[in-house]
C-alpha positions in Angstrom: -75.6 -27.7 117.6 -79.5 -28.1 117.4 -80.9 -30.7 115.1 -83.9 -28.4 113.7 -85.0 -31.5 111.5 -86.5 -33.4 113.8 -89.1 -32.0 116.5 -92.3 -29.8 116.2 -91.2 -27.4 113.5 -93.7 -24.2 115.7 -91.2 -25.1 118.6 -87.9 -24.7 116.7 -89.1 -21.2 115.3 -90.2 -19.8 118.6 -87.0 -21.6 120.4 -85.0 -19.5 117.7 -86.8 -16.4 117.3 -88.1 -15.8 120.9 -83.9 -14.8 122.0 -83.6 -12.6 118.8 -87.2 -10.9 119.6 -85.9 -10.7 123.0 -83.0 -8.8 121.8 -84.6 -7.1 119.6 -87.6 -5.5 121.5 -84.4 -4.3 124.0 -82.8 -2.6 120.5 -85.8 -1.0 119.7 -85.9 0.2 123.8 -82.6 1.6 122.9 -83.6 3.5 119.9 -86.3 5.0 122.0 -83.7 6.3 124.3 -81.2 7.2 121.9 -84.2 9.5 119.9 -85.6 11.0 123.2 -82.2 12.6 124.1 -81.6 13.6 120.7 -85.3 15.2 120.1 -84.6 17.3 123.2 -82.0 19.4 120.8 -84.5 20.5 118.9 -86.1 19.1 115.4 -83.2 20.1 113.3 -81.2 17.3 115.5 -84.3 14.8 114.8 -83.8 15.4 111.0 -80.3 15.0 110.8 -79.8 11.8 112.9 -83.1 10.4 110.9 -81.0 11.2 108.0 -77.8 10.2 108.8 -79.0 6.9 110.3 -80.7 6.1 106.9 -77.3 5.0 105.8 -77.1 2.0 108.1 -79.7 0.5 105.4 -77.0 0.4 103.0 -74.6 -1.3 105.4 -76.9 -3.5 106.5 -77.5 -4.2 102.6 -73.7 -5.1 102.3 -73.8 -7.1 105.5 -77.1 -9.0 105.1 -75.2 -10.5 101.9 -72.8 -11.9 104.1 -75.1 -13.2 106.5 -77.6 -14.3 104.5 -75.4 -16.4 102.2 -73.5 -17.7 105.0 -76.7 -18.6 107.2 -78.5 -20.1 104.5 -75.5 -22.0 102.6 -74.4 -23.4 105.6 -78.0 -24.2 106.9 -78.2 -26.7 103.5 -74.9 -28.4 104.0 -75.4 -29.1 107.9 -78.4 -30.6 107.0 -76.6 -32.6 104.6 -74.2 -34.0 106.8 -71.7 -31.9 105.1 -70.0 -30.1 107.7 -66.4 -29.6 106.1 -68.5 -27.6 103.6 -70.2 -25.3 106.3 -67.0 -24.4 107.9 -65.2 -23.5 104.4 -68.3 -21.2 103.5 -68.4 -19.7 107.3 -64.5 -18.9 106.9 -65.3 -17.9 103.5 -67.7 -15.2 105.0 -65.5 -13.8 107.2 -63.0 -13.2 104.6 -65.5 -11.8 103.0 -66.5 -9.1 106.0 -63.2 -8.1 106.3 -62.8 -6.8 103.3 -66.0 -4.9 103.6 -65.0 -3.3 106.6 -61.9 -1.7 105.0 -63.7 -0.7 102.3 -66.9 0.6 103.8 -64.0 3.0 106.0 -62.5 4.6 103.3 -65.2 4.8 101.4 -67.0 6.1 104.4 -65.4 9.1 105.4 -64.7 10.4 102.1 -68.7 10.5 101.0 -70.8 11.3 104.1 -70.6 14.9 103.9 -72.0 14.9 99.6 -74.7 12.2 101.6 -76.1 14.8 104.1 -76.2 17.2 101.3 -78.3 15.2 98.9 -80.6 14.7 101.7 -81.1 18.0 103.5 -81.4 21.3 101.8 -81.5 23.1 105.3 -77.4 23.9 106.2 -78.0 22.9 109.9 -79.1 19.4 109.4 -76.2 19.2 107.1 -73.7 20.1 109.4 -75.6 18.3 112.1 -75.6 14.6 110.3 -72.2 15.0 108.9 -71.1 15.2 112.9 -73.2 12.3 113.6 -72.0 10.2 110.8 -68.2 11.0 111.8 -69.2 9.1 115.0 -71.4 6.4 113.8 -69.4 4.9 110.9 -67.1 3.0 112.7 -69.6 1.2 114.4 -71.5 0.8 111.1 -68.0 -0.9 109.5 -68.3 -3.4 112.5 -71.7 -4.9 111.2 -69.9 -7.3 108.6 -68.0 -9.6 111.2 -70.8 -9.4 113.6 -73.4 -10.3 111.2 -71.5 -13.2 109.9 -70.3 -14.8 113.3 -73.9 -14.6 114.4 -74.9 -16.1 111.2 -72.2 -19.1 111.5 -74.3 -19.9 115.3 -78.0 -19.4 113.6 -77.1 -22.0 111.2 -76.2 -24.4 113.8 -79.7 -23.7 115.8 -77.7 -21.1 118.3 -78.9 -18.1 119.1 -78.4 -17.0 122.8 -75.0 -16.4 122.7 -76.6 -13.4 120.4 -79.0 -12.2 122.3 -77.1 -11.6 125.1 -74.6 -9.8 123.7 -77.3 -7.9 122.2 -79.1 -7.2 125.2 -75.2 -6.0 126.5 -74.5 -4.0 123.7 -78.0 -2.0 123.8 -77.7 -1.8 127.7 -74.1 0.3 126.8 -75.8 2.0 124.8 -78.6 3.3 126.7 -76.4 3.8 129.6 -73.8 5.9 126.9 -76.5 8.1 124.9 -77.6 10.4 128.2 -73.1 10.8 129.0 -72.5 11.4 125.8 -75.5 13.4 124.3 -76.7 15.6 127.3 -73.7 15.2 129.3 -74.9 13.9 132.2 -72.2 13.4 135.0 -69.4 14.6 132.9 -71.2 18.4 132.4 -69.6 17.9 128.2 -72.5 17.3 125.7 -71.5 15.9 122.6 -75.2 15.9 121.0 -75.7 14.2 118.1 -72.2 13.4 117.8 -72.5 12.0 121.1 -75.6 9.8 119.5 -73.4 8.5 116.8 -70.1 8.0 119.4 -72.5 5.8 121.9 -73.2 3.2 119.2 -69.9 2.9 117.8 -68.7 2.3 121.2 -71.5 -0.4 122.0 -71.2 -2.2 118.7 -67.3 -2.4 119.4 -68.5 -4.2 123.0 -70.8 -6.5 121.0 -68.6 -7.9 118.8 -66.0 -8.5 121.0 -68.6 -10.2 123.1 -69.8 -12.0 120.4 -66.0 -12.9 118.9 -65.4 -14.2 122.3 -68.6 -16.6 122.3 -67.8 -18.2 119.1 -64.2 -19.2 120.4 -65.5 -21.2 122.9 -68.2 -22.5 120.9 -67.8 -27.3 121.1 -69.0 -27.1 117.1 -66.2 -27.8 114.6 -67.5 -26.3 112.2 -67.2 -23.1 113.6 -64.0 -23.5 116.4 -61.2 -21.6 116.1 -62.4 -20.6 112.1 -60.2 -17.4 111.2 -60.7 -15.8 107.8 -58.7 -17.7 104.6 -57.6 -16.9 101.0 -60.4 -15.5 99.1 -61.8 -18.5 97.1 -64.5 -17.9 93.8 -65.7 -21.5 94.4 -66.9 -20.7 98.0 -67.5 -17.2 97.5 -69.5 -17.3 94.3 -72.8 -19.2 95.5 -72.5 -17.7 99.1 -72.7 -13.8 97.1 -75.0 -15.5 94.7 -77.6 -16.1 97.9 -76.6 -13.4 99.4 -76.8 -10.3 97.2 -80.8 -10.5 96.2 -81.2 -10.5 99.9 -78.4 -7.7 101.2 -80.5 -5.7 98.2 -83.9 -5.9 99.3 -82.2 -3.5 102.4 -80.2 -1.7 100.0 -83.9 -0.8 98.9 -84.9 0.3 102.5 -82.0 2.6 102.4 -83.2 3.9 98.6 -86.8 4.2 100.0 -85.6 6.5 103.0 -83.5 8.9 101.3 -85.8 8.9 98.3 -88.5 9.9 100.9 -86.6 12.4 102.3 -85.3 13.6 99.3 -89.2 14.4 98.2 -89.9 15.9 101.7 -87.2 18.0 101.7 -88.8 21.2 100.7 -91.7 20.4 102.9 -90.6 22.1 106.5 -87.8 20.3 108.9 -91.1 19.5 111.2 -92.4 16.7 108.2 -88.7 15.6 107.9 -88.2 15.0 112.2 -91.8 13.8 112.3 -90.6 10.9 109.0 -87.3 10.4 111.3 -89.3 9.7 114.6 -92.2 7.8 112.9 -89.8 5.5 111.2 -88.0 5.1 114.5 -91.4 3.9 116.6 -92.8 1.6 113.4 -89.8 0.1 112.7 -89.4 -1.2 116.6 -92.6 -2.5 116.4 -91.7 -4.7 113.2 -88.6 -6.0 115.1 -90.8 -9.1 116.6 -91.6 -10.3 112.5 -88.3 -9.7 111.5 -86.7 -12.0 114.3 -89.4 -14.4 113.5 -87.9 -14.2 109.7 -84.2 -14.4 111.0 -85.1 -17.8 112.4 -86.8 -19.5 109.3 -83.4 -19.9 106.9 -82.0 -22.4 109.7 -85.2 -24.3 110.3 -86.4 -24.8 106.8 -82.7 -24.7 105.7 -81.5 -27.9 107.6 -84.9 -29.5 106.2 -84.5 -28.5 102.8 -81.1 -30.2 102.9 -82.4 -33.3 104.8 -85.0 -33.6 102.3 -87.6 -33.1 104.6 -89.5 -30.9 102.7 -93.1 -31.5 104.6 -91.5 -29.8 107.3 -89.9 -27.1 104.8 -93.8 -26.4 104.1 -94.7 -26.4 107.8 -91.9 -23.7 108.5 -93.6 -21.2 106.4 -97.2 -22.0 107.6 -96.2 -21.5 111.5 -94.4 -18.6 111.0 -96.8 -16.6 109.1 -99.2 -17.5 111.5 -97.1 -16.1 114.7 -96.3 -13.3 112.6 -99.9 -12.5 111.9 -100.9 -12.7 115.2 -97.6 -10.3 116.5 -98.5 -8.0 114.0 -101.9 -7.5 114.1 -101.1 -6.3 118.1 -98.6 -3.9 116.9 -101.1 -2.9 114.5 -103.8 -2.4 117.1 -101.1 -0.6 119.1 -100.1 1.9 116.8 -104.0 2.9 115.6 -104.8 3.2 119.3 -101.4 5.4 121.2 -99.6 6.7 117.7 -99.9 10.4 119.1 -98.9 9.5 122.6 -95.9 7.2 120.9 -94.9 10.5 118.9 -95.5 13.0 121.6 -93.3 11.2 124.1 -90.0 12.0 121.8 -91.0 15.6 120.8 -93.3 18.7 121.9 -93.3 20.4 118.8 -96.9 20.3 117.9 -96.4 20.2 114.0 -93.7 17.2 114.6 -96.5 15.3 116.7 -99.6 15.7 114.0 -96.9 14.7 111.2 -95.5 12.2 112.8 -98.9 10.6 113.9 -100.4 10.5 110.5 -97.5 9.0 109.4 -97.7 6.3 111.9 -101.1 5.5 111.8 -101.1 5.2 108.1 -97.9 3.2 108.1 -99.2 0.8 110.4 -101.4 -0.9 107.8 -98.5 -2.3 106.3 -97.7 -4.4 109.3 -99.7 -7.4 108.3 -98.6 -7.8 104.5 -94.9 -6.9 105.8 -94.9 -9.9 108.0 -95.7 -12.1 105.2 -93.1 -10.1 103.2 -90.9 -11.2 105.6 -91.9 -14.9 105.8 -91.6 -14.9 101.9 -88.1 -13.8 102.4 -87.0 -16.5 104.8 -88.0 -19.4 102.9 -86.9 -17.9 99.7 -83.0 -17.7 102.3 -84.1 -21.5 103.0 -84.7 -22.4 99.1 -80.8 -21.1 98.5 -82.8 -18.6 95.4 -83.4 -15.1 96.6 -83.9 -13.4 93.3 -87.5 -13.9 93.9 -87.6 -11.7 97.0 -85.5 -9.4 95.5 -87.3 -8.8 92.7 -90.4 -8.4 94.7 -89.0 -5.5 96.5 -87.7 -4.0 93.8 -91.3 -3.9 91.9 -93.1 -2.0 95.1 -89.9 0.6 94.9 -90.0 1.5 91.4 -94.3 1.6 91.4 -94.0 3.8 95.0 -91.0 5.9 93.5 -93.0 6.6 89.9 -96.3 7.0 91.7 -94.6 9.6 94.3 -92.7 11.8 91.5 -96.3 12.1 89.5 -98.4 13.0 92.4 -95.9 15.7 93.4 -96.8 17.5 89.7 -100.3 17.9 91.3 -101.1 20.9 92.7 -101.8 20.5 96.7 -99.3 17.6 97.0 -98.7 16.9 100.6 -97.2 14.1 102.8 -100.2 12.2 103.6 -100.1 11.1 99.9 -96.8 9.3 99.8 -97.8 7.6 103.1 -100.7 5.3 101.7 -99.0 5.2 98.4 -96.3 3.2 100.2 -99.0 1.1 101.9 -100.7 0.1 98.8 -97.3 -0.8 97.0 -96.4 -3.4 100.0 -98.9 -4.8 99.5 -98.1 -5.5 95.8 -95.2 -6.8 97.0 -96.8 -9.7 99.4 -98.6 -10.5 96.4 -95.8 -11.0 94.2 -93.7 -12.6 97.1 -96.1 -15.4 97.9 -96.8 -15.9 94.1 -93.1 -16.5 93.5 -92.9 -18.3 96.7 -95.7 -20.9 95.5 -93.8 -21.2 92.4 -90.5 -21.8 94.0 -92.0 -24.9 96.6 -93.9 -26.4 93.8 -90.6 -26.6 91.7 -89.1 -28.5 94.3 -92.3 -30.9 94.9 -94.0 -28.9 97.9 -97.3 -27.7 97.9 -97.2 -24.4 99.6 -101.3 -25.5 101.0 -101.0 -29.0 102.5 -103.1 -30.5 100.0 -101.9 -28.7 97.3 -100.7 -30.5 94.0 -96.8 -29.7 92.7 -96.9 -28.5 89.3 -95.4 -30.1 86.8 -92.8 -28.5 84.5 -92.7 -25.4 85.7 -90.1 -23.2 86.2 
């Protein structure tokens, strides 16, 4: 276990968020892969797996409750010294993910064909995503356990037991996607359902990989933990934390399949170009959110120390690494968007749609960081309403905005890209407004010689 109260606060975030970038930048390698053998099956393949994989937004909704509850709650009470507490809440969790995983099975196979249809009005990406959703949603139930074992080691400052299963996971899975989509070496191509198969097989190897690091993890608080009797006192507060957080990627998942909901009568070019250009600016972001994943432990622990300068120095250094990272990616994207999108696709419409949409999409790389800051501390302050509600403001405004520009004659994509930039970034507003208020509750100034306010709530 890593003491993250005492120490340069910079050096605990990189420490915890340079193994999850690691492992992330090798996911986002993966997804490159994974979309370059599927864009060879042509753009009808590109829209379906885009749309199919918008669903793992509303798994990782369900799971991020879990984790975040579980990271963040257990964070506060190892910090206290209260680590009887920390392993009831982490077995709590598991409990918890279990039941999810039955439940996200049944429910699972039963919907995902009515899914593909509300998304897709063309019959070939139907039948295309419901194949690729056959495969993919077992490894999609999987995400609850492994997202709350890894969350029982962030809490106690670990995290390379979780980057290299990552990094083993991702490698089967880049190894798995040219077998099983193109067939290579076995002459049987499985394409997308070959896509979906190749995850579920790789997030199988990572949590086994994972369930066997935690066994051998010294801690106490997390040795030989199994799941116990569900318990309102322990699982209350840990769903109280968790579910404003699990629903800001619920709202992801409404923001995808609201988008290509809009775009559906628009051509299957505009939908593969969204599904491509969501692919290549999401693995760009992966560096901010890692960044964010490590925040709830550091400023956690201090919050329940009562070290709250150092809560107040968590926030500062990481919005300024996650500036800086940022503000590369967003160089990077104005500078090789059409090369990024012409490596995964030929199709000239699919490249000029899926550049725009880039390039435009990019801008919101700077405000998103502190989005994702915002989010962290709020994980760390055990109230994640704020964040919540945040989000939930710059979906309604992007959602409203969206349905009255597409009464306008001459109503075309481009418009509902820089809609969504200028609703982020009503949404960093709101966060760090809510986030000021939050610290000066609890006596921190969120500007070093800022004043607490008094009475407020």
């Amino acid at each position: 276990m890593t003491d993250l109260t005492q120490g340069p606060v910079h050096k605990h975030l990189v420490s915890m968020g340079l193994p999850m970038m690691i492992g992330m930048l090798v996911h986002s390698l993966y997804l490159f892969v994974d979309l370059y053998f599927v864009s060879a099956l042509g753009a009808s393949a590109v829209a379906a797996v885009g749309a199919g994989a918008a669903l793992m937004f509303l798994v990782m909704a369900f799971s991020q409750v879990l984790g975040v509850g579980t990271v963040s709650l257990m964070a506060v009470a190892i910090g206290a010294k209260r680590r009887r507490k920390a392993r009831q809440l982490y077995q709590q969790g598991l409990t918890l993910a279990l039941g999810m995983t039955v439940l996200t099975a049944l429910l699972g196979f039963v919907g995902i064909g009515h899914y593909m249809q509300l998304l897709s009005d063309d019959p070939e990406v139907q039948r295309q995503g419901y194949a690729f959703l056959q495969a993919y949603l077992p490894g999609l139930c999987m995400a609850y356990l492994s997202t709350v074992l890894g969350s029982g080691l962030r809490s106690l400052g670990i995290v390379k037991p979780a980057m290299l299963v990552q990094l083993a996971s991702v490698g089967c899975n880049i190894v798995l996607a040219p077998v099983l989509i193109a067939g290579w070496g076995t002459g049987l191509p499985l394409g997308v359902a070959g896509a979906g198969l190749a995850s579920t097989l790789s997030g199988m190897l990572g949590f086994y990989l994972l369930y066997r690091f935690v066994r051998r993890e010294q801690s106490p608080i997390v040795r030989g933990a199994k799941p116990t009797r569900l318990s309102a006192r322990l699982s209350k507060p840990l769903l109280k934390v968790g579910f404003p957080a699990g629903g800001e990627y619920g709202i992801i998942f409404l923001y995808s399949a609201f988008v290509y909901w809009v775009i559906a009568d628009m051509g299957t070019e505009v939908q593969a170009a969204f599904g491509i250009g969501l692919r290549v600016v999401q693995a760009l972001s992966l560096p901010a959110v890692a960044l964010s994943f490590a925040i709830p432990a550091v400023a956690g622990q201090n919050f329940g120390a009562k070290r709250l300068d150092r809560v107040r120095q968590t926030f500062v250094a990481a919005a300024q690494i996650s500036f800086g990272l940022m503000g590369c990616a967003l160089l990077m994207m104005q500078w090789q968007a059409e090369h990024l999108v012409a490596f995964f696709t030929s199709d000239i419409a699919v490249i000029a749609a899926g550049t725009l949409f880039v390039k435009i999409s990019s801008w919101n790389f700077l405000t998103s960081s502190l989005v994702l800051c915002c989010s962290g501390m709020f994980q760390a302050l055990g109230n994640t309403l704020p964040s919540l509600l945040a989000s939930l403001s710059r979906l309604l405004l992007f959602m409203g905005a969206v349905l009255l520009l597409q009464q306008q004659a001459g109503f075309y994509a481009e418009q509902i890209w820089w809609t969504s930039v200028v609703t982020v970034l009503l949404q960093g507003v709101l966060a760090l407004y809510w986030l000021d208020r939050q610290l000066r509750k609890r006596g921190i100034g969120l500007l070093a010689n800022s004043t607490p306010a008094q009475g407020r709530g």
